[in-house]
C-alpha positions in Angstrom: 0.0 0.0 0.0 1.2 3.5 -0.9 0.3 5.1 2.1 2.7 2.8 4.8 6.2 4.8 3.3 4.6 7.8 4.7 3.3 6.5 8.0 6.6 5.4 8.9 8.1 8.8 7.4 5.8 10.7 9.7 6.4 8.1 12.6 10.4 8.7 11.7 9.6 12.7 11.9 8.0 12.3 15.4 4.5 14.8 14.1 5.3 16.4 17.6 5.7 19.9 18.9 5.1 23.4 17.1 5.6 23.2 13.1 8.3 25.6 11.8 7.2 28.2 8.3 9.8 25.7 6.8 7.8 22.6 7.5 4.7 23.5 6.1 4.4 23.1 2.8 5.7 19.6 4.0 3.0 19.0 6.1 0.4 20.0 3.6 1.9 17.3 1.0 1.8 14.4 4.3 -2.0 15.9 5.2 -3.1 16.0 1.8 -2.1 12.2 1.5 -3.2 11.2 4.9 -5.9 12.6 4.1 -6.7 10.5 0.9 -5.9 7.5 2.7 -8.3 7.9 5.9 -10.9 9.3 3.7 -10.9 6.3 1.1 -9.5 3.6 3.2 -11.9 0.8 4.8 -13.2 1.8 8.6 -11.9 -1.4 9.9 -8.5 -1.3 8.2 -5.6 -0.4 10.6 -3.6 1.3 8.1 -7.1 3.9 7.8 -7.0 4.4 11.4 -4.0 5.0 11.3 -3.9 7.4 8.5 -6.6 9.2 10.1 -4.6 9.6 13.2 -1.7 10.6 11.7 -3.0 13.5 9.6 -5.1 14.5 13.0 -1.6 14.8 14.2 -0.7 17.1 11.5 -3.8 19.0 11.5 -2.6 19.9 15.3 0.8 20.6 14.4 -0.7 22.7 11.3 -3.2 24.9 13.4 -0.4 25.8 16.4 1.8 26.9 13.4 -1.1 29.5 12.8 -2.7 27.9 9.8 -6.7 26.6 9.2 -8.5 24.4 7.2 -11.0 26.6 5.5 -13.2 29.9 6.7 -16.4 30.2 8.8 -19.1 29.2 6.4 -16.9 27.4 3.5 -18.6 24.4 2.1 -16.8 21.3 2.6 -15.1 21.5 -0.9 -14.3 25.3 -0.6 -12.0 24.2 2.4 -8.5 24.4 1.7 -5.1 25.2 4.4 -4.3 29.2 4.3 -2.8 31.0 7.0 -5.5 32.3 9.4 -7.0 35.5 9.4 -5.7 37.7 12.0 -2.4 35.5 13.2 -0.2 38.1 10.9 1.4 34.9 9.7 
């Protein structure tokens, strides 16, 4: 399966602690992918629950760096990662 290199890059990486300006365009690229994989993988597959966790992870590490997943009121496919308003980042 394509998606087990990047669990164990991400598991390698340690998704820990505050993301650097530097590591986010990286962890777009690992959510994006995690993303694919915990949204189209089987519920009782391991390798989905473990994708989902993963990109949770990143979506953690993403929002302390300053950035958010879509506006107030964006539809579900208007959603995309931008800096949030207000953080000056």
């Amino acid at each position: 399966m394509a998606v087990r290199p990047l669990l164990l890059a991400a598991l390698l990486l340690g998704f820990g602690g505050i993301a650097q300006a530097a590591d986010v365009p990286h962890l777009l690229r690992d959510w994006t992918a995690l993303n694919g994989a915990c949204r189209g993988g089987r519920g009782d597959d391991p390798a989905t629950l473990a994708a989902c966790d993963r990109r949770d992870a990143i979506d953690r590490r993403l929002a302390a760096a300053g950035w958010c997943y879509g506006r107030p009121g964006d539809a579900g496919y208007q959603r995309v990662w931008r800096p949030c308003a207000g953080t000056g980042r």
